[in-house]
N, C-alpha and C positions, 0 to 999 in steps of 0.2 A: 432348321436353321433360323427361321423367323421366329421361331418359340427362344431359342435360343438367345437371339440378341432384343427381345423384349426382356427378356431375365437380366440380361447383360446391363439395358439400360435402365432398367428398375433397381439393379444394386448398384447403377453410378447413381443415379438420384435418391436413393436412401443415405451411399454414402456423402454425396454433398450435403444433405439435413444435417446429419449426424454432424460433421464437418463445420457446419455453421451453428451449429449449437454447442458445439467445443469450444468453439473461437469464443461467441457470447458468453458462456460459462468463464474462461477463461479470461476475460477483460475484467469480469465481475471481480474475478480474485485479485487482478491484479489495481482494482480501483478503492476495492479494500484492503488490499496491503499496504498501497500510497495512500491512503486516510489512517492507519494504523502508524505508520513510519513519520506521517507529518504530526499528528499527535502525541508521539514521541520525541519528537525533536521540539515539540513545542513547550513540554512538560522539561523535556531536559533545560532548555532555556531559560524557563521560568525559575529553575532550581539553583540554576548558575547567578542567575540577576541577586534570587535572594542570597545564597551565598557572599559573593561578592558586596552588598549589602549591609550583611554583617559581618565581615571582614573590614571595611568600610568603617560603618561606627565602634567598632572594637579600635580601631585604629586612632579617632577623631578622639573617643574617649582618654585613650592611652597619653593621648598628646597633652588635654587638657588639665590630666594628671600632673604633668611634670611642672 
């Protein structure tokens, strides 16, 4: 019985390691996928500005035409 529950609590404390090396694994992905997603959203931004931009002076152009 005492062999027993040394095994017992040798695979609760394995599986707590295991357990907190998931969690750190797992924050890690999720720290890079919120640095990938804000990079994204930063570049999309950026594309809009310019867009807008030149829509902008396509416009001012237009005007000055007339």
């Amino acid at each position: 019985k005492t062999e027993k529950r040394q095994k017992n609590v040798l695979s609760e404390e394995m599986l707590q390691r295991i357990n907190e090396r998931n969690e750190r694994l797992l924050q890690k992905k999720v720290q890079h996928n919120n640095n990938i997603i804000e990079e994204n959203n930063n570049e999309k931004d950026k594309k809009t500005k310019q867009k807008y931009m030149h829509i902008q002076s396509k416009l001012l152009s237009n005007t000055g035409k007339k």
